[in-house]
Phi, psi and omega in degrees: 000140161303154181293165209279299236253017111321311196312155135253182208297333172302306192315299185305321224260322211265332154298329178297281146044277180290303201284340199280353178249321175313317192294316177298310157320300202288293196314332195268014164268356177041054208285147183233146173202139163205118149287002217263348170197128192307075212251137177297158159266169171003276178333292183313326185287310203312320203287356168234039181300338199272321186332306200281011174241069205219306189272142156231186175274354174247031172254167207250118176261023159285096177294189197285327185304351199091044211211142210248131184247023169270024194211176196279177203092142193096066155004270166329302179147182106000156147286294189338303165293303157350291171304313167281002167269324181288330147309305181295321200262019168023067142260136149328114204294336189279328178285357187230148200251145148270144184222230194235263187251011171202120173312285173332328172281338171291252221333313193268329187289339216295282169355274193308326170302296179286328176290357184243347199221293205109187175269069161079036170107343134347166194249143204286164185272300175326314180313294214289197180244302236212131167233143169198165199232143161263146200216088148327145187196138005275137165215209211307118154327307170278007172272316199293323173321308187287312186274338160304336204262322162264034188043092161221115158287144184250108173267108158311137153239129172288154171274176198235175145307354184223025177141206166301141132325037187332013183259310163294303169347290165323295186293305157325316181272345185285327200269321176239109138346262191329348185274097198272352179185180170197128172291140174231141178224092187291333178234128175025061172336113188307149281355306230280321201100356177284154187245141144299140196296166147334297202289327191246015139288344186268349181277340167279003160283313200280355195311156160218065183304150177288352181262088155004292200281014153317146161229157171245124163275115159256088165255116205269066163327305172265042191309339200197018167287022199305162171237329178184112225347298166298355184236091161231139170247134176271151184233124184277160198281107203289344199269316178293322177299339169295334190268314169335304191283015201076329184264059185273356157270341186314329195254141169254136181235109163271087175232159170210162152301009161337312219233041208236286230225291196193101171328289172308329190259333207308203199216126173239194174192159169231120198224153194194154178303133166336265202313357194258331177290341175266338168277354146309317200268312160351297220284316185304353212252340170291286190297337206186150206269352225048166202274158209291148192239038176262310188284356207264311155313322177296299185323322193307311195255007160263336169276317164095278169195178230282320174328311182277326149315310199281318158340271192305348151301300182310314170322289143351308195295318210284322195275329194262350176300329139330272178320308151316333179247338170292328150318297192262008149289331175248023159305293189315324172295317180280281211258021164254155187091357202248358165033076158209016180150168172205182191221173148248162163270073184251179191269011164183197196112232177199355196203144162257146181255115182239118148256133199283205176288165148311130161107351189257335207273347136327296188290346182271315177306290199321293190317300184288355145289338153313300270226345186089356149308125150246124181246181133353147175278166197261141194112322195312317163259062155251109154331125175084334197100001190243116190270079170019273195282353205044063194242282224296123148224160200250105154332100210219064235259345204269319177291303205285147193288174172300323170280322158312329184286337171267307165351286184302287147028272188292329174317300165308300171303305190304325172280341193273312182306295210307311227258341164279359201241335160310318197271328181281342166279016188031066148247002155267000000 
């Protein structure tokens, strides 16, 4: 088939038509479908049911410090779990805090911390006039979430094939004060699926911002989220290049087990410079007796050492690699050559990133909710909800069994044709 926009207007009108009785067909099956959020499945949750024969009522709960871990002590964490978070996120185990069942939830104390106290002696972020934070796009909803909640305007960067736009990044942060931080998703980046380059993990080792109290959140969430054995992308490890580089305070390091072992259950960690961690544990010795460290002991000894985390990944991969390609298989089929959008392929992660024509990606979601689809709202990786162009929306292939995902699929690609042949006919 030709591209739409070769087509003329009889032509587009008389496909419309066509697809528009396809649509119909699909809306009188009264299909319940979601797409909407990278949430694991079944399955996935199934590979880590043994977690829950690890602990007994005859198992011996002693971590390695000697500390009975039904009882109080270990600030911090376990060494054990320590040593294995500090293998996935390939840190120094003295450099990292284990916290509780979400990295997110580390991110809003960070957040809440510097708006009430500051940063290592800083004046509090509540204080100031003007707080602003950079937010590549399209990225995470929920970083943009956190800093919307606490009023920090979000200053956009577009993302590149190879990271943030560091030119912009570089100038922004040496030049305004007020920019106190920037969200990161480094490996296979919430949409798109980009691994940041070399070069541009090491020019954010190298920033030299005008705020003292600047940080790179760096969450690397899909750190070991591969889809396939040969095609993995490497990322370099940013808290040493930061120490190389002199900034060895510059950097925040986020990862947890959410999407490893159990959302609701995991383990998370925080690894940061020796000097950003004693104003960690200061706030912790306040806040909290530290996080349970029963579960931090199921992980430990159910996983074994990273080796065995790796294993178990591999697992992750078989199920969700199927669904990924059944995506990015009829994108390619339905819509390519049809200049109404485009994607990445990426090789791990949680999400493919689809951008429609301008002006669409409202009108596409709406449509495959007709249809019985819920996808992402189209903005939703956009700061505020609002997307400049309205093009980008975010694929999320990991909840629906495999037949529901062509189902869902197909839904999609047929809403993404109606609603481009609408816009080439200017009825949008």
């Amino acid at each position: 088939m030709p591209s739409y926009r070769e087509m003329n207007a009889e032509e587009l009108e008389a496909l419309k038509k066509e697809l528009e009785q396809e649509f119909e067909a699909v809306k009188a099956k009264e299909l319940s479908l979601d797409m909407s959020r990278g949430k694991p499945s079944i399955a996935q949750l199934n590979l880590s049911m043994e977690m829950m024969d690890v602990l007994h009522k005859e198992s011996d709960m002693i971590c390695e410090e000697g500390i009975d871990c039904r009882n109080y002590g270990v600030l911090d964490g376990i060494r054990e779990a320590k040593q294995l978070l500090a293998d996935m996120m390939e840190v120094p185990k003295d450099n990292i805090i284990i916290f509780g069942n979400s990295s997110l939830n580390v991110m809003y104390d960070m957040i809440s911390h510097a708006m009430t106290h500051g940063v290592m002696g800083s004046t509090p972020w509540a204080k100031l006039d003007r707080v602003k934070f950079l937010c590549p796009v399209p990225g995470y909803d929920r970083h943009f979430t956190i800093t919307e909640h606490f009023g920090i305007e979000m200053v956009t960067v577009p993302m590149t094939p190879t990271g943030p736009d560091m030119d912009i990044v570089e100038k922004l942060v040496a030049e305004d004060e007020s920019i106190k931080g920037i969200w990161c998703v480094p490996k296979y980046s919430n949409p798109q699926g980009i691994t940041y380059s070399d070069e541009t993990v090491h020019r954010f080792a190298c920033l030299k911002p005008a705020a003292k109290d600047f940080r790179i959140y760096w969450d690397n969430a899909y750190g070991i989220h591969h889809l396939y054995e040969d095609k993995q992308d490497y990322l370099i490890e940013i808290f040493m290049e930061c120490k190389k580089e002199g900034n060895p305070d510059l950097v925040y390091k986020f990862a947890s087990t959410s999407k490893i072992s159990f959302p609701g259950s995991g383990i998370a960690a925080f690894a940061a410079s020796d000097a950003n961690l004693v104003e960690i544990r200061k706030q912790m010795r306040v806040q909290t007796i530290g996080h349970d460290k029963v579960n931090q002991l199921r992980h430990a000894r159910f996983f074994g050492d990273i080796s065995g985390m790796v294993q178990h990944m591999k697992k992750h991969a078989e199920i969700l690699r199927p669904k990924f390609d059944t995506v990015l298989n009829t994108l390619e089929k339905e819509l390519g050559g049809l200049e109404i959008g485009s994607w990445i392929a990426p090789r791990g992660g949680y999400f493919i990133s689809f951008d429609a024509m301008e002006g669409c990606a409202k009108a596409i979601v709406a449509k495959a909710k007709e249809a019985g689809l819920v996808m992402t709202d189209a903005g939703a990786t956009y700061p505020y909800g609002k997307d400049p162009k309205d093009s980008n929306i975010r694929i999320a292939p990991s909840y629906p069994t495999l037949e529901e995902l062509r189902v869902a699929t197909e839904i999609f690609v047929l809403s993404v044709k109606l609603v481009s042949i609408d816009k080439l006919l200017g009825n949008l």
